[in-house]
N, C-alpha and C positions, 0 to 999 in steps of 0.2 A: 678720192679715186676708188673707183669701187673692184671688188676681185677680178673681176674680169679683163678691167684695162688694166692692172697690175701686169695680172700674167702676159696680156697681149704684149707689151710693153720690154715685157722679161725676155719673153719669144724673138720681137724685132733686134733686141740688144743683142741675143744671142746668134742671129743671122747676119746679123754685121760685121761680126765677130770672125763668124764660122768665115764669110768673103774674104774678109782680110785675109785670116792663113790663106784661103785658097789661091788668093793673089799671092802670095808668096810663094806657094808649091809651084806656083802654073809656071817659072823661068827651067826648073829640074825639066819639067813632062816638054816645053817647046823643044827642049836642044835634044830632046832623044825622038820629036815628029809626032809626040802627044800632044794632048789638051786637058784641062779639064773643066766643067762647067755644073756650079752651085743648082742644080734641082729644088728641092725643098727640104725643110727642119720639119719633121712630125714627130710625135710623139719620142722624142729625145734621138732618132733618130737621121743622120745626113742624107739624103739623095743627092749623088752626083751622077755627071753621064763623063766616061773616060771617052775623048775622040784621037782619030789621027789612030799614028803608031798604036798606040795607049788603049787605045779599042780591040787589038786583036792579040797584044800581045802575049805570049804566052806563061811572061810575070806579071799579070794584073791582079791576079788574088794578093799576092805579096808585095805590091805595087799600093793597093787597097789598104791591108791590113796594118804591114809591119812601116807604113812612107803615111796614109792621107789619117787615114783611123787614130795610127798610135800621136801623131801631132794634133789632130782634133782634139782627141780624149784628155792627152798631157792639159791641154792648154785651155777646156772647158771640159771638166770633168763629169759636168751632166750626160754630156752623149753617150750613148751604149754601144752606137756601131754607125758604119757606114754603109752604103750600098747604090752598087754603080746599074744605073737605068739601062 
């Protein structure tokens, strides 16, 4: 296998990954009339897009950081951060 599919490889695992929790978060964001939905994994970084409630509310930074970030990060420690499209 050569470095390239390795990493490619490494990348999908970790997008799989990242889906799962975010299946898990998305029961907290419906009962409060959010969403949220997996964007893309670039360089160590998550794209999400917050919908619903979730979009405008006015704890989305802390919503973000201290709720989707801090269980990304716990749980795949490669990620550096989050960020909502």
């Amino acid at each position: 296998m050569k470095k390239d599919e390795k990493k490619d490889e490494k990348k999908e695992q970790t997008i799989k990954k990242i889906k799962e929790l975010i299946e898990k978060m998305r029961p907290f964001l419906i009962s409060d009339g959010g969403d949220i939905e997996f964007v893309e994994y670039e360089d160590n970084i998550v794209y999400i897009r917050l919908k619903g409630a979730c979009a405008d509310c006015d704890y989305i930074d802390i919503t973000i950081k201290e709720g989707i970030e801090e269980m990304l990060v716990t749980e795949i420690p490669e990620i550096k951060g989050v960020i909502n499209l």
